[in-house]
MARBA-3410 file (N, C-alpha, C, O; in Angstrom, 1 decimal):
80
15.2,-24.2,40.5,15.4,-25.4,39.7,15.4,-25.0,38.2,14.3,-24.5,37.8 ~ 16.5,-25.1,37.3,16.3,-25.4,36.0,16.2,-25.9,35.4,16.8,-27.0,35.6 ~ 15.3,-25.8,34.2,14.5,-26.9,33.3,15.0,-26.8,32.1,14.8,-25.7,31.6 ~ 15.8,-27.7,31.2,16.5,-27.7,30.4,15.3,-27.8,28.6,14.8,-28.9,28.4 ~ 15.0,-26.9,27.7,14.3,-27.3,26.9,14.8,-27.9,26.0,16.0,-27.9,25.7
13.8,-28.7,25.3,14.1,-29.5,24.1,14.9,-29.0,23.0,14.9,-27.9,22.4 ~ 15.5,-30.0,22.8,16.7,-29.3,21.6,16.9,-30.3,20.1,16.5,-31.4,20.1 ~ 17.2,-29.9,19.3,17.2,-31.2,18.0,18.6,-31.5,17.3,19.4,-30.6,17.0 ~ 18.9,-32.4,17.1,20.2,-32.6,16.3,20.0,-32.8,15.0,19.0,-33.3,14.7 ~ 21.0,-32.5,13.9,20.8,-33.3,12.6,20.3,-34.5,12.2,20.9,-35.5,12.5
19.4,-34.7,11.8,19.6,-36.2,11.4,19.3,-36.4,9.8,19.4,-35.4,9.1 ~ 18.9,-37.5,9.2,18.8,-37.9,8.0,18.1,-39.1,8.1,18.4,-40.0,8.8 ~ 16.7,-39.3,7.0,15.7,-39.8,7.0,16.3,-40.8,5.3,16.4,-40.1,4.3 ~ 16.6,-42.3,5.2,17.1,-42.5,3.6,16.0,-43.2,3.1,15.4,-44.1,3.7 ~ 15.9,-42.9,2.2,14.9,-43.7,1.1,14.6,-44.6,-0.2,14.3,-43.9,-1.1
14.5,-45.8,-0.5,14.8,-45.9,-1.5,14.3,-45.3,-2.7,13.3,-44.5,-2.7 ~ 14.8,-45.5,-3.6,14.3,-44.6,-5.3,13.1,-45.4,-5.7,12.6,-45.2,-6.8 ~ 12.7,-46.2,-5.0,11.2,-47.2,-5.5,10.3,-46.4,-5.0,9.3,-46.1,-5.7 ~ 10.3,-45.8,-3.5,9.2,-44.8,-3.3,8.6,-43.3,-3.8,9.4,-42.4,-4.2 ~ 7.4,-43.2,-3.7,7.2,-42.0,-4.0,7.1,-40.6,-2.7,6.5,-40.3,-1.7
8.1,-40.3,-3.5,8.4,-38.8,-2.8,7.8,-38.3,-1.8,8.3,-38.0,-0.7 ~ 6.5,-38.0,-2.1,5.2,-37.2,-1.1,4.9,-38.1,-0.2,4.4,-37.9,0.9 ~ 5.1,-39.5,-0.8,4.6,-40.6,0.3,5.6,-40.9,1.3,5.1,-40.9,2.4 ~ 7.0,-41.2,1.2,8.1,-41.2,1.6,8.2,-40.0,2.7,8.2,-40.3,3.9 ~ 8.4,-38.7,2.2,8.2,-37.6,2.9,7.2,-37.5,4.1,7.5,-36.9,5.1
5.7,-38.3,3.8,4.6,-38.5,4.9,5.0,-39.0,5.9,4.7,-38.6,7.0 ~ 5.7,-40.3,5.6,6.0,-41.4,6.5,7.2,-40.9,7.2,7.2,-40.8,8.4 ~ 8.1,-40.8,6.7,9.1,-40.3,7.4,8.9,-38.7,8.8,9.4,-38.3,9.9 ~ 8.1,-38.4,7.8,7.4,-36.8,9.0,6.7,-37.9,10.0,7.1,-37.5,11.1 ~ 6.1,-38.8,10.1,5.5,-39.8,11.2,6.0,-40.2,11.8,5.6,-40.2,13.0
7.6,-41.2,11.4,8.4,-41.5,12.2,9.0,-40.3,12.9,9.0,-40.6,14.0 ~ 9.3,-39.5,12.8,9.7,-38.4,13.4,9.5,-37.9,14.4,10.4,-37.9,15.3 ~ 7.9,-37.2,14.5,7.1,-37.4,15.1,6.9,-38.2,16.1,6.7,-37.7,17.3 ~ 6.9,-39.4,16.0,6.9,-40.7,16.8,8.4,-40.7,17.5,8.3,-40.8,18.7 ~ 9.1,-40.7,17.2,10.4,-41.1,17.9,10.5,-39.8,18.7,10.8,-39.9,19.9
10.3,-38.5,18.2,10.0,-37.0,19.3,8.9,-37.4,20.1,9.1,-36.6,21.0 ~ 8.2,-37.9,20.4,7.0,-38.2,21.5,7.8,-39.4,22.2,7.5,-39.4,23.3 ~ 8.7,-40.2,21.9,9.1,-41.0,22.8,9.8,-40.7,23.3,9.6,-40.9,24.5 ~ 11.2,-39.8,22.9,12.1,-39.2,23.5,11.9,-38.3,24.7,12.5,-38.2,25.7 ~ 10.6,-37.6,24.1,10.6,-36.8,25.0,9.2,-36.8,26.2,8.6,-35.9,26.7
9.2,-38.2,26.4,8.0,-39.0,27.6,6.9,-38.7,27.9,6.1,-38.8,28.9 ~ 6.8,-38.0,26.1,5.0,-38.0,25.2,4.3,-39.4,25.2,4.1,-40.0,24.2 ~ 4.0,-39.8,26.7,3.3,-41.6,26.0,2.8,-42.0,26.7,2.9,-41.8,27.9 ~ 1.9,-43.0,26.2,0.6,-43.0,27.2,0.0,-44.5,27.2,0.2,-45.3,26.4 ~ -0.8,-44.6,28.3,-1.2,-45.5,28.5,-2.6,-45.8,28.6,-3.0,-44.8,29.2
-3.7,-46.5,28.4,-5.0,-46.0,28.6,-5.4,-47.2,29.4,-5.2,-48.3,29.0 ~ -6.1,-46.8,30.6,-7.0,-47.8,31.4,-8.6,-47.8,31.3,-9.0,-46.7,31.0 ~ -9.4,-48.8,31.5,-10.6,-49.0,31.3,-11.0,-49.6,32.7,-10.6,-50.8,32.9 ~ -11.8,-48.8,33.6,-12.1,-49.6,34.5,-13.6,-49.8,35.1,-14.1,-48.9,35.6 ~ -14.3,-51.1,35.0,-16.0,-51.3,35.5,-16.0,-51.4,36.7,-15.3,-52.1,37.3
-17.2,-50.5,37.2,-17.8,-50.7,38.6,-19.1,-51.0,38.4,-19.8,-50.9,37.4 ~ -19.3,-51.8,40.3,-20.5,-52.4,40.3,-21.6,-51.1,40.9,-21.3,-49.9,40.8 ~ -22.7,-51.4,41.4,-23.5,-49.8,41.6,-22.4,-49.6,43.5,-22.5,-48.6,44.2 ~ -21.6,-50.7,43.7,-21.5,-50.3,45.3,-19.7,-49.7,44.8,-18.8,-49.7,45.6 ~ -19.6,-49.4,43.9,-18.0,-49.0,43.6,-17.0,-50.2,44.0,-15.9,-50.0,44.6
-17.4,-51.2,43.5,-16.5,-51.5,43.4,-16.3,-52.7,42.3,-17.0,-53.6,41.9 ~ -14.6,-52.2,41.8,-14.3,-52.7,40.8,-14.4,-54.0,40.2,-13.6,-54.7,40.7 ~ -15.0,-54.7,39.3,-15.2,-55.7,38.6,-14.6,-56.2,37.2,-14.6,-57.4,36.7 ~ -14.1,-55.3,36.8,-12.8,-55.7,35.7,-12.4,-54.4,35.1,-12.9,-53.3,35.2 ~ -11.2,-54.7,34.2,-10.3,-53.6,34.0,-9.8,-54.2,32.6,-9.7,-55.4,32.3
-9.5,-53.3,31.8,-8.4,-53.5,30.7,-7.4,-52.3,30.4,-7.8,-51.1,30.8 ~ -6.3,-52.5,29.9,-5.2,-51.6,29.3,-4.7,-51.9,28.1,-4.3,-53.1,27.8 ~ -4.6,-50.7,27.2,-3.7,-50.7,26.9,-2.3,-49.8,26.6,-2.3,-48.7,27.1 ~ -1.3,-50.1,26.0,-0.2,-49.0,26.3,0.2,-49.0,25.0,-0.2,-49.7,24.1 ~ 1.5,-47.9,24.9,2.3,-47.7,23.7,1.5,-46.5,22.0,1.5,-46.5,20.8
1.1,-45.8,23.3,0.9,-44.5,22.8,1.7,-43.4,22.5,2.0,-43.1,23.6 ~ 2.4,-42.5,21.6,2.9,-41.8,21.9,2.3,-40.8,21.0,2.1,-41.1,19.8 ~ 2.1,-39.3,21.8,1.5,-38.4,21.0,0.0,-38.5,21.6,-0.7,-39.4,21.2 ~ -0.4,-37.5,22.5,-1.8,-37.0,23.2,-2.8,-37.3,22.5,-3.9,-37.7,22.9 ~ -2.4,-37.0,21.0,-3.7,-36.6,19.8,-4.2,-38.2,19.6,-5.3,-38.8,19.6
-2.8,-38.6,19.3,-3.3,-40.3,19.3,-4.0,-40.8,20.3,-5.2,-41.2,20.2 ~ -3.3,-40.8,21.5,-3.7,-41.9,22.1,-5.3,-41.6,22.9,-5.9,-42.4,23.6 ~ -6.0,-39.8,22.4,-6.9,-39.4,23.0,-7.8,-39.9,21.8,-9.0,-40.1,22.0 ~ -7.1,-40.3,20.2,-8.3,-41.0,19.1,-8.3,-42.6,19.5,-9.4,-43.0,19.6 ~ -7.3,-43.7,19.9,-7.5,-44.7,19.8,-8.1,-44.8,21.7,-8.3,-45.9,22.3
-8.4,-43.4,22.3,-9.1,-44.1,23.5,-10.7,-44.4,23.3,-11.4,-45.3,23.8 ~ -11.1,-43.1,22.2,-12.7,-42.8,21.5,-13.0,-43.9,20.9,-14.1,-44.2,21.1 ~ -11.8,-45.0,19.8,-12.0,-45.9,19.4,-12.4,-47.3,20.1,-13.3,-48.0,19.8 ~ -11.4,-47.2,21.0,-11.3,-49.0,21.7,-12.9,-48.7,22.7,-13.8,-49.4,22.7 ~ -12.8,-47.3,23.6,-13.6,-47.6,24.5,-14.6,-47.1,24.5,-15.4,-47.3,25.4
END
């Protein structure tokens, strides 16, 4: 079986002349970033689930629309 690696195309990030540079540049490296984690089915979902002492489950929460490990392993430290 071959596995085809990731590859990148041109693209272009526009901005207006109201922002600043380094800030523009940040954000744009984020969206990037973000849209490479989605493309490439970097994304995650995180479950929360309570048991009773006999195992068995008593409630659950989710949430989803993670993308990027690093994230979604800081907003799991966060929420839960």
């Amino acid at each position: 079986m071959t596995y085809l690696k990731p590859w990148a195309q041109v693209g272009a990030v526009l901005v207006s002349k109201e922002y600043n540079l380094k800030e523009a540049q940040q954000n744009a490296k984020g969206l990037i970033e973000n849209w490479n984690s989605y493309l490439s089915g970097d994304a995650y979902l995180i479950v929360k689930e309570d048991y009773d002492h006999e195992k068995q489950q008593i409630d659950f929460d989710s949430m989803g629309g993670f993308y990027g490990y690093k994230f979604a392993l800081a907003e799991l430290k966060n929420q839960f």
